[in-house]
C-alpha positions as CSV (number, residue, x, y, z in Angstrom):
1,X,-3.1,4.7,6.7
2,X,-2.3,2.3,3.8
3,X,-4.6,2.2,0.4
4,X,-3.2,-0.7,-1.9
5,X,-5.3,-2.6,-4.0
6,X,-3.3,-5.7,-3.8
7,X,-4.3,-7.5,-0.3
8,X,-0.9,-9.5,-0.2
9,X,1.3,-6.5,-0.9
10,X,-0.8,-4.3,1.2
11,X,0.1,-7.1,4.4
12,X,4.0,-7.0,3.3
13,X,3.8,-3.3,3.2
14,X,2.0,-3.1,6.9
15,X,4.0,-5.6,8.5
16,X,7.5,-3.9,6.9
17,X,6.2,-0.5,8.1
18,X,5.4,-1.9,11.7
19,X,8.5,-3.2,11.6
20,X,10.2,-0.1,11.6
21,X,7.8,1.3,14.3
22,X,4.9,2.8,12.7
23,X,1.1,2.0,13.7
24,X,-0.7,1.4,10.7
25,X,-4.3,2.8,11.5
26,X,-6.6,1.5,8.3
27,X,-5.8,-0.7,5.6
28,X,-8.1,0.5,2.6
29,X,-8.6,-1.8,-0.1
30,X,-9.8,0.7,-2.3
31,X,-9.9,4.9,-2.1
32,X,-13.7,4.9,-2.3
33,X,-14.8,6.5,1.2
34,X,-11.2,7.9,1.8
35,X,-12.2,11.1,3.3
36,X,-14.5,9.0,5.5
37,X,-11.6,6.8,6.6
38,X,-9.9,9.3,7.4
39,X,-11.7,11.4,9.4
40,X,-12.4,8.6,11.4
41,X,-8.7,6.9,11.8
42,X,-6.5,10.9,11.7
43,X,-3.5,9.2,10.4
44,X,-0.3,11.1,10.2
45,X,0.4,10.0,6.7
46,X,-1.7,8.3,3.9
47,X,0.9,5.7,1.9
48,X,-1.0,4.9,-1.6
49,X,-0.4,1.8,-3.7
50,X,-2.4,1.2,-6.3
51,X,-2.1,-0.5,-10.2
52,X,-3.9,2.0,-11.5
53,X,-4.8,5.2,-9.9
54,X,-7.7,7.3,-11.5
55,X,-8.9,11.1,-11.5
56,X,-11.5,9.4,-8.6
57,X,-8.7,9.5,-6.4
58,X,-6.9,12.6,-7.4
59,X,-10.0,14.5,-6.8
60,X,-10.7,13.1,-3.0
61,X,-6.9,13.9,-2.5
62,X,-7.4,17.5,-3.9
63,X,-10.6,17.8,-1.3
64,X,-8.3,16.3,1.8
65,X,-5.8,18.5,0.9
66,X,-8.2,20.8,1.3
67,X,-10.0,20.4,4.3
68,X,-7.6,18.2,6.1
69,X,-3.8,18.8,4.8
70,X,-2.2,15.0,5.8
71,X,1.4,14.1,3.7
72,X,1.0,11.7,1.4
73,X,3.3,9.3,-0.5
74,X,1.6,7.3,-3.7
75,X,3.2,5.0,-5.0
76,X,2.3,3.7,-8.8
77,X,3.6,2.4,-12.2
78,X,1.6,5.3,-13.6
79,X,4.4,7.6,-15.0
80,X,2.8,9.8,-17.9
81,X,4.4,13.6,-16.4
82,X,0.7,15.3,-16.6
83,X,-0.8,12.7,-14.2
84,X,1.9,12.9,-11.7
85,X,1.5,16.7,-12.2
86,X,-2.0,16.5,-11.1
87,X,-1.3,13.7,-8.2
88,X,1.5,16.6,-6.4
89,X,-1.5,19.5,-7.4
90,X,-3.9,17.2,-5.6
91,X,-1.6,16.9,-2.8
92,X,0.8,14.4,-2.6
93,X,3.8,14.8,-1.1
94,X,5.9,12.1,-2.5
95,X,5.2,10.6,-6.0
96,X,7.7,7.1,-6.3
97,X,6.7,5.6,-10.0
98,X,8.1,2.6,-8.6
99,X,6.8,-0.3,-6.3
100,X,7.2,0.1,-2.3
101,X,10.8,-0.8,-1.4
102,X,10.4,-2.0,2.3
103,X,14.3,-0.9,3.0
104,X,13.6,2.7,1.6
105,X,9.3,2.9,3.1
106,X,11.1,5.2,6.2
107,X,13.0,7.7,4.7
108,X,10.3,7.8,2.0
109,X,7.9,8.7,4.6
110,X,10.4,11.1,6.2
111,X,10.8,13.0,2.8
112,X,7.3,13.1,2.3
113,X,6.7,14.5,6.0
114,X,9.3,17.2,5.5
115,X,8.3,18.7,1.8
116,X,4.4,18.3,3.4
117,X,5.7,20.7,6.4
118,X,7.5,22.8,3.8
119,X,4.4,23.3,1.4
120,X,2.1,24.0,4.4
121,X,4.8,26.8,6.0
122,X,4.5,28.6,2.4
123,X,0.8,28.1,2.1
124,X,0.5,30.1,5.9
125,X,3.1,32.0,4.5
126,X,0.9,33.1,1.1
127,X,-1.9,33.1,2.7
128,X,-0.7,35.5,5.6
129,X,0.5,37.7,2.4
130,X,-2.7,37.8,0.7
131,X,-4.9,39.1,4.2
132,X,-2.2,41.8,4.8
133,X,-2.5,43.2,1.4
134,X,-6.4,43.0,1.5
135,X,-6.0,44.6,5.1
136,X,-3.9,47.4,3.4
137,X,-6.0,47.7,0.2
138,X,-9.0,48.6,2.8
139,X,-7.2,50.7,4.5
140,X,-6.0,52.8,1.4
141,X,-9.4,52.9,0.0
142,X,-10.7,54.4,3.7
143,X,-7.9,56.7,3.6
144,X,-8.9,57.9,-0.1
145,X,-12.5,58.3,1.4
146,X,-11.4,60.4,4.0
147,X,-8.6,62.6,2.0
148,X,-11.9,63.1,-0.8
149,X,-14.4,63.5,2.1
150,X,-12.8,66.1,4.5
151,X,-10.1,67.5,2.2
152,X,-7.2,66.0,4.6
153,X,-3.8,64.8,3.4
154,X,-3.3,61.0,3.5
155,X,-0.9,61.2,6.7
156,X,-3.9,63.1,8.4
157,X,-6.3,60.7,6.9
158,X,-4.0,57.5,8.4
159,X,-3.9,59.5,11.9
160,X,-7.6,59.8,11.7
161,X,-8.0,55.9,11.1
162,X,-5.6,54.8,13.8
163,X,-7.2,57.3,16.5
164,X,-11.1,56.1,15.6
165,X,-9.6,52.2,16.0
166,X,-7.8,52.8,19.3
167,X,-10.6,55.0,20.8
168,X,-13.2,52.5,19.5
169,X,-10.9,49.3,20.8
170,X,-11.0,47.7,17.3
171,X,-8.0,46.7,14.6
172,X,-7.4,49.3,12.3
173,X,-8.8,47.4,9.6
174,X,-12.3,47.0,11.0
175,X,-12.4,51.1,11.3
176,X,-12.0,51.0,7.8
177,X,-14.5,48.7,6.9
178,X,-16.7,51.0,8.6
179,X,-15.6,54.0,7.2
180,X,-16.2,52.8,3.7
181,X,-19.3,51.7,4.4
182,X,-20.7,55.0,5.8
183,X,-18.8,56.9,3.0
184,X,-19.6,54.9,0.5
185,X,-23.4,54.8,1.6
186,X,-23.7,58.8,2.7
187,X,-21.0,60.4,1.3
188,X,-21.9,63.6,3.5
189,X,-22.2,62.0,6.5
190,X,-19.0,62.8,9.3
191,X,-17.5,60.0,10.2
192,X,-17.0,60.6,13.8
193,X,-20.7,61.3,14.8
194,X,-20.9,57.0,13.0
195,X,-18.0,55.7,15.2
């Protein structure tokens, strides 16, 4: 998908980029309705040129990014450091403060594809991180519970967790959820007549 505000650099851009074999889905004149456009088109990348890009289209970049992660190059003559730090934040991929160069538009793509791929790995990556720690912060807190509740050790505590999820067919962490809930609700209440 191509957004340039220029109509006759917007066709030498297309007709370069078909040229060396990609399908150019949308030509928008304007980002207004973006998210729309895309939704309806699923382009593999977004190429932007525009003369003057404003915080309009940082912010529908920032919700793509969002809800439907696509690389995206932008091309502009804008070149103040804190708005190019806000076009990446928003989601660009590859920020040229230069015009479109039709012998470099592939291997601008390419590097924008590639550090795309490489920011979404890390994001699965973090975000992987972040529900393994919140898995083994409930855990601890059920294992606390149960060391307070029934005067246990935490390696008895663990044992007890892992034998009420195996016995019950569910992930550890779900056992825990539930034993904080009925400890935390009726702290004199036995967990195993609950599970």
């Amino acid at each position: 998908m191509l957004v340039d505000d220029n109509p006759a650099r917007a066709a030498m851009v297309e007709a370069a980029l078909g040229s060396r074999g990609f399908n150019v889905v949308a030509v928008l004149t304007t980002a207004s309705g973006l998210l729309f456009q895309m939704e309806q088109h699923q382009p593999q990348v977004v190429m932007i040129d525009l003369e003057s890009p404003d915080r309009d289209i940082l912010e529908s970049l920032a919700v793509l990014n969002q809800h439907q992660p696509t690389p995206v190059v932008m091309f502009s003559r804008e070149q103040d450091p804190a708005f190019i730090q806000q076009a990446i934040a928003a989601g660009v991929s590859a920020y040229l403060a230069e015009g479109v160069d039709p012998d470099k538009v592939k291997t601008v793509i390419d590097i924008a594809i590639a550090q795309f791929e490489h920011f979404q790995a890390l994001r699965r990556n973090f975000e992987e991180t972040l529900r393994e720690l919140e898995s083994r912060k409930l855990v601890d807190r059920a294992k606390r519970l149960l060391m307070a509740h029934q005067q246990i050790d935490e390696d008895k505590a663990y044992a007890q967790l892992r034998k009420l999820a195996m016995n019950s067919n569910q992930k550890i962490t779900a056992v825990a959820a539930g034993v904080i809930a009925i400890l935390d609700k009726h702290p004199a209440e036995s967990v195993h007549e609950s599970f």
